[in-house]
LUMVO-418852 format. One record per residue (C-alpha): x, y, z; residue in three letters; residue number from 1. Coordinates in Angstrom, 1 decimal. Layout:
# LUMVO-418852
+--------+--------+--------+--------+-----+
|      x |      y |      z | residu | num |
+--------+--------+--------+--------+-----+
|      X |      Y |      Z |    ALA | NUM |
...
+--------+--------+--------+--------+-----+
***
This chain:
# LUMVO-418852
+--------+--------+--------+--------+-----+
|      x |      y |      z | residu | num |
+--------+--------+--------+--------+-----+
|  114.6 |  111.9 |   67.5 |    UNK |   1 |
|  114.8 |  110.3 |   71.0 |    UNK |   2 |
|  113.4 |  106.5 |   71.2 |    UNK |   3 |
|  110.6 |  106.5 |   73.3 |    UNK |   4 |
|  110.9 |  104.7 |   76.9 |    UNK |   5 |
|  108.9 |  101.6 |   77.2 |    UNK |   6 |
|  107.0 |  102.2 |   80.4 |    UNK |   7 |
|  104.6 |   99.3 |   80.5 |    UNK |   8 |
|  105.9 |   96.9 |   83.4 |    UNK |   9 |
|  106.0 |   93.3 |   83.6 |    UNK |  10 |
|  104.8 |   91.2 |   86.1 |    UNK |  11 |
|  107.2 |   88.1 |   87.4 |    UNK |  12 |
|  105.3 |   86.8 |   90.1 |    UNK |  13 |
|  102.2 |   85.6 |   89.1 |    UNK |  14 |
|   98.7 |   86.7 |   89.2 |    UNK |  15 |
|   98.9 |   87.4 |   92.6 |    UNK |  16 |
|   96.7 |   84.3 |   93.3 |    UNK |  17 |
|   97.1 |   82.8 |   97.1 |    UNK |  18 |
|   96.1 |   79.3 |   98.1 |    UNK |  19 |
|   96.3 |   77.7 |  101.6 |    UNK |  20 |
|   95.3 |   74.4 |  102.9 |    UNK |  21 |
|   95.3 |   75.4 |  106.4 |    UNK |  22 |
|   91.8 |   76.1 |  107.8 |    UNK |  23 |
|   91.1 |   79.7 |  109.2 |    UNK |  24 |
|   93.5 |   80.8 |  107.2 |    UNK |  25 |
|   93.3 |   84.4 |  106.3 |    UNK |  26 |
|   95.6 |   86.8 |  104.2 |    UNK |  27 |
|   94.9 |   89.8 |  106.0 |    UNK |  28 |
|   96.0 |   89.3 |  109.8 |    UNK |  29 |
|   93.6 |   90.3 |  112.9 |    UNK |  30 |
|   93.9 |   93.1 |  114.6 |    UNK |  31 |
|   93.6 |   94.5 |  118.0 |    UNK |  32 |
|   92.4 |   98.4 |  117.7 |    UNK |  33 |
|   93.6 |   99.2 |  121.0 |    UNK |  34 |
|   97.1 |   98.0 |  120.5 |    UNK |  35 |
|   98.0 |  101.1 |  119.2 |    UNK |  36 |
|   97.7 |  102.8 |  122.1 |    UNK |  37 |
|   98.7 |  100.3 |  124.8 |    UNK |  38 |
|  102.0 |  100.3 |  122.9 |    UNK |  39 |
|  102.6 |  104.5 |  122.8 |    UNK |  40 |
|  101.8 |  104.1 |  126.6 |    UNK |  41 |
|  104.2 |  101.4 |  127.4 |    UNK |  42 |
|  107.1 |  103.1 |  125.0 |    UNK |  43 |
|  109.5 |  105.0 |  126.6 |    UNK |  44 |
|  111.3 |  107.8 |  124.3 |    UNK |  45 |
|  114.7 |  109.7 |  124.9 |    UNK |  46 |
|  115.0 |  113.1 |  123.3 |    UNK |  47 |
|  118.8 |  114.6 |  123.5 |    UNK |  48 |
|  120.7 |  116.8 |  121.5 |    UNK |  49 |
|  123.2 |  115.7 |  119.4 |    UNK |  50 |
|  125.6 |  117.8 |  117.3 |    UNK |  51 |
|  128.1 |  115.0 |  116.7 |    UNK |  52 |
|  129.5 |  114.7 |  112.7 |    UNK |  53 |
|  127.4 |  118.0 |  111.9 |    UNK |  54 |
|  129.6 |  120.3 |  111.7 |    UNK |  55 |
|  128.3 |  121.4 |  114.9 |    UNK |  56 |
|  124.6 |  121.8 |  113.9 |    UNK |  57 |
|  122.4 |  121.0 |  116.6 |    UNK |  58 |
|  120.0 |  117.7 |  115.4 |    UNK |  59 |
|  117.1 |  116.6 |  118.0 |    UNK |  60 |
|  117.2 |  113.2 |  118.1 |    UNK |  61 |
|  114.2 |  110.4 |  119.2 |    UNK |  62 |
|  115.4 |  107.4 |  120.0 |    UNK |  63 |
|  114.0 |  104.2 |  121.8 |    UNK |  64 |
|  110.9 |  104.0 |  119.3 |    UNK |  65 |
|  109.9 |   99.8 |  119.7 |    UNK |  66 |
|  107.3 |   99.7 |  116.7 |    UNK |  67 |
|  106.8 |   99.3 |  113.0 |    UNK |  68 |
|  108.9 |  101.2 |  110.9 |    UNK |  69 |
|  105.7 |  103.0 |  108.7 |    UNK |  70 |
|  104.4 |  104.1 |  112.3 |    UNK |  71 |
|  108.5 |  105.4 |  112.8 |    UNK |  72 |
|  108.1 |  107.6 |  109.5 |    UNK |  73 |
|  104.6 |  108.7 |  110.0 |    UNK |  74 |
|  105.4 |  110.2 |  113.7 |    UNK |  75 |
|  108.7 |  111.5 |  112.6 |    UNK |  76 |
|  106.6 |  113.3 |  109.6 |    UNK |  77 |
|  104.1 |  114.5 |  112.4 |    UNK |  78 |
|  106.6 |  115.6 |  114.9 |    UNK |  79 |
|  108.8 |  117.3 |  111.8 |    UNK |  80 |
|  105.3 |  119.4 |  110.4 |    UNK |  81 |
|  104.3 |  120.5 |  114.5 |    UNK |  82 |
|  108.2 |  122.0 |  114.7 |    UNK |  83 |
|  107.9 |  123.2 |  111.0 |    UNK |  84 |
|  111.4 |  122.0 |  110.7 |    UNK |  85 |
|  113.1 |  119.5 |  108.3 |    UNK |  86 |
|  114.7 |  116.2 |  109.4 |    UNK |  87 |
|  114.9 |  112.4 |  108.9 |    UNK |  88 |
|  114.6 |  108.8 |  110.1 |    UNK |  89 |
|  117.2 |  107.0 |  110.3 |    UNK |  90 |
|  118.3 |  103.6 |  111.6 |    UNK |  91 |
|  115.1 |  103.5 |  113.5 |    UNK |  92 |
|  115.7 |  107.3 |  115.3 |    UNK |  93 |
|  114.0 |  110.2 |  114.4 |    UNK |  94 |
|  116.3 |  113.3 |  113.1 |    UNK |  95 |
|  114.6 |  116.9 |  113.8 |    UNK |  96 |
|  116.5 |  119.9 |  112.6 |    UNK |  97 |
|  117.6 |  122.4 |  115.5 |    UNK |  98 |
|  117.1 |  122.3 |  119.3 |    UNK |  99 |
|  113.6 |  121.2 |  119.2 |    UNK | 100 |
|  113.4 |  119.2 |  122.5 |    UNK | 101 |
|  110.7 |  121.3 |  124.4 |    UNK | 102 |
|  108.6 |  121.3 |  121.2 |    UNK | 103 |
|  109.1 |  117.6 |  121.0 |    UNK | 104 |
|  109.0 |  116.3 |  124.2 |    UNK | 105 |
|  105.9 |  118.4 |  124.8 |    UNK | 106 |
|  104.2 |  116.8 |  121.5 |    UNK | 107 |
|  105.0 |  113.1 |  122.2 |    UNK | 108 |
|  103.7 |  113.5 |  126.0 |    UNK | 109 |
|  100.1 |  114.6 |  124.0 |    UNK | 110 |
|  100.3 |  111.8 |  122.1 |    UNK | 111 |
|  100.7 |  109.3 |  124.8 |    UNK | 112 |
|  104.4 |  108.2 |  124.8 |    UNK | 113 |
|  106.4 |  108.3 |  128.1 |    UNK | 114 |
|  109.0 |  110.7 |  127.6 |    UNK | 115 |
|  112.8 |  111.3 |  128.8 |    UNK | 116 |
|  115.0 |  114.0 |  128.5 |    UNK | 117 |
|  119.0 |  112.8 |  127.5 |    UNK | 118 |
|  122.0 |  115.1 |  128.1 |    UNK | 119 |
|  121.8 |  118.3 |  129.4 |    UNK | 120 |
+--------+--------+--------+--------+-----+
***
């Protein structure tokens, strides 16, 4: 008979407890709402082709995206599900299987991000 896997997990650091003596302190930080989109305005993004260490597979590539990296994984998930291709993020560029730029550039202009074309 196979043992059976302890899966109850332990808990190192503490009871999560958090305690400041600074006044106004607060654990969650403020927020501005509109920050969002005064940020996807001011962004400028290059999309280019790229078939470089692919074995000559052609990859769309994102690049110049100045923001948190959850917000870099949830557009390159959005952008990924609108071309209905695979891809990836990686080192802070979004990956998009194919020659998707018209599909992408198209898409990031609707959601408010200034746009470039790299390459030819």
């Amino acid at each position: 008979m196979a043992k059976k896997k302890n899966k109850s997990r332990l808990r190192l650091e503490g009871d999560g407890m958090v305690f400041s003596t600074q006044p106004g302190w607060s654990m969650m930080p403020e927020r501005e709402t509109d920050l969002g989109d005064k940020a996807n305005s001011k962004q400028l993004l290059y999309v280019s082709l790229d078939r470089k260490q692919r074995a000559g597979k052609p990859v769309t590539l994102i690049e110049g995206y100045s923001g948190d990296a959850m917000a870099l994984l949830l557009l390159g998930k959005e952008l990924k599900t609108m071309c209905g291709v695979g891809g990836a993020v990686k080192d802070g560029c979004i990956l998009i299987q194919g020659d998707q730029r018209i599909k992408v550039i198209a898409a990031l202009e609707a959601m408010g991000h200034r746009v470039k074309s790299k390459g030819g």
